[in-house]
N, C-alpha and C positions, 0 to 999 in steps of 0.2 A: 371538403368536410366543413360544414360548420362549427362553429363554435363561439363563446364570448372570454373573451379574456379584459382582466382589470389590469390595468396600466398607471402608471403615474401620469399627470396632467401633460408634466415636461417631455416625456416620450412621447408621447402623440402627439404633442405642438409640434416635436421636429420630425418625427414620420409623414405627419400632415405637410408640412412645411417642404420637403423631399420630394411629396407626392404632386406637388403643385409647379414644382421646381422644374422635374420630369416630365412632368405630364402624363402621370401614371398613376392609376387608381390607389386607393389607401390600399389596398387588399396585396395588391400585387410588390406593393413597398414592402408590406409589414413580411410578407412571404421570402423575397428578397433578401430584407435585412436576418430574418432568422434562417435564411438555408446558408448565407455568409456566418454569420455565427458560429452554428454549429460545424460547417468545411473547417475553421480556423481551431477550433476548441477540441477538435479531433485527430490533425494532422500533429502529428509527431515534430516536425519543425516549430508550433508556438511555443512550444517551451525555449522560454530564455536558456540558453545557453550559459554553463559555469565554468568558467576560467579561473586557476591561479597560476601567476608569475612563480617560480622557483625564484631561491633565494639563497644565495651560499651564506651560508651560519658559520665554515669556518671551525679551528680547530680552539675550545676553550682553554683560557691561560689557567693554569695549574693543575693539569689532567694530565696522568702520564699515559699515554692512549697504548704503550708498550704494558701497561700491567691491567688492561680491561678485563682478560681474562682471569688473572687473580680476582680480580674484584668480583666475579660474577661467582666465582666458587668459592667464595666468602660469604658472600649475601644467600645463594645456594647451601654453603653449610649452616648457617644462623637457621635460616628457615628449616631445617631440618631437627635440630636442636631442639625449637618452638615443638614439633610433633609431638 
């Protein structure tokens, strides 16, 4: 198929530059580099990958972790009070 596409100067200098390199028509470069492209931009593996470390946090100094449950049916009856 034909067509015209506007490019930046820089891209062409180095697709040209590729094409010369290779010994392969500009056409067959520029075809090339966009079916590489798009394989990459589609496959489910380009995405970076997210990772985090776990981190022990550990028990806070002056929490009595024995009265949590008080505390929640505290804060539970306040909020209900508020209604």
């Amino acid at each position: 198929m034909r067509t015209t596409l506007t490019i930046a100067d820089s891209l062409y200098d180095k697709l040209n530059e590729k094409a010369h390199r290779e010994k392969k028509s500009f056409k067959q470069v520029v075809n090339e580099t966009i079916s590489r492209g798009l394989l990459v931009a589609e496959s489910p593996s380009a995405a970076a990958r997210f990772t985090m470390e776990p981190h022990s946090c550990g028990r806070k100094a002056g929490i009595d972790y024995a009265k949590l449950n008080q505390l929640a049916d505290e804060l539970e009856a306040a909020e209900n009070d508020y209604s």
